[in-house]
N, C-alpha and C positions, 0 to 999 in steps of 0.2 A: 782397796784403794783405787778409785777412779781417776781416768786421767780424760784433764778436759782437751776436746779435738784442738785439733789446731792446724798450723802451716808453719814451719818455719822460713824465715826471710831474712835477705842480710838490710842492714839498714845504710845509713849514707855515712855512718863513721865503719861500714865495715865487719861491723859486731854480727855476730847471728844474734835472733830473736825469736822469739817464738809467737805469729799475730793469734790472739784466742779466738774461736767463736762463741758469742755470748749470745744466747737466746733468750729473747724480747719478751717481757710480759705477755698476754693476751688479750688487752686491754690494747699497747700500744702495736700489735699485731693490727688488730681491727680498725685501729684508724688510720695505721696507714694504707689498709687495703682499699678503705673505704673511700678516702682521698682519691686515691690512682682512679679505684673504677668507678665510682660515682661521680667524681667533681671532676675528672679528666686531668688532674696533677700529676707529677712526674719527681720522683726520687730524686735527687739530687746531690751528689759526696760535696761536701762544703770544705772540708782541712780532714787532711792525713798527717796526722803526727805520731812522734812517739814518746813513749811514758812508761817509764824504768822498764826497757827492753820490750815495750809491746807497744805495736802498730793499732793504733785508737784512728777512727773514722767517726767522723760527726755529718750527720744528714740532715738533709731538709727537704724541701714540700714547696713546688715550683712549680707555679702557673704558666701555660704556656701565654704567646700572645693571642689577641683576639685576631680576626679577619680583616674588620678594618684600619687596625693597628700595622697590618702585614701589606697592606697593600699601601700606606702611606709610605711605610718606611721604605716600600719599590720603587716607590715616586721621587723620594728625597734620592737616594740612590742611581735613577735613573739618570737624574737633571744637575747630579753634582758630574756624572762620567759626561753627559754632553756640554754642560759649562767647559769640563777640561777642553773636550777636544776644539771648543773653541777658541780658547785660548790658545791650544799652539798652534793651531791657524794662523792666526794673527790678524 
């Protein structure tokens, strides 16, 4: 009889639990390697839940921003902190 790995963890009512490790096709192995290192995407934990005493993780596949995406959003950032300090200038 095998017993599949695990962690046990207590949950938020308390209870111990036991979270499973469950190993990924090899199909969805390769695509999310290929994601990360090809396309420059990034893993991402979306909801941690639980379901009849196991800790379930659901992921996803997250783009970063681009450059010029990053440098507006410093801009808008920049001129909303100097608008403040003008305001309490007066």
């Amino acid at each position: 009889m095998s017993q599949t790995p695990g962690i046990v963890v207590t949950g938020a009512s308390g209870r111990m639990g036991q979270m499973l490790i469950r190993t990924i096709s090899e199909s969805e192995v390769c695509h999310l390697v290929g994601a990360v290192e090809r396309k420059g995407y990034t893993i991402v934990p979306l909801e941690l839940y639980w379901q009849r005493g196991k800790a379930k993780l659901r992921i996803g596949l997250a783009k970063g921003k681009k450059q010029h995406d990053k440098r507006e959003t410093e801009k808008e950032r920049d001129w909303s902190r100097d608008k403040a300090r003008l305001l309490r200038r007066g």
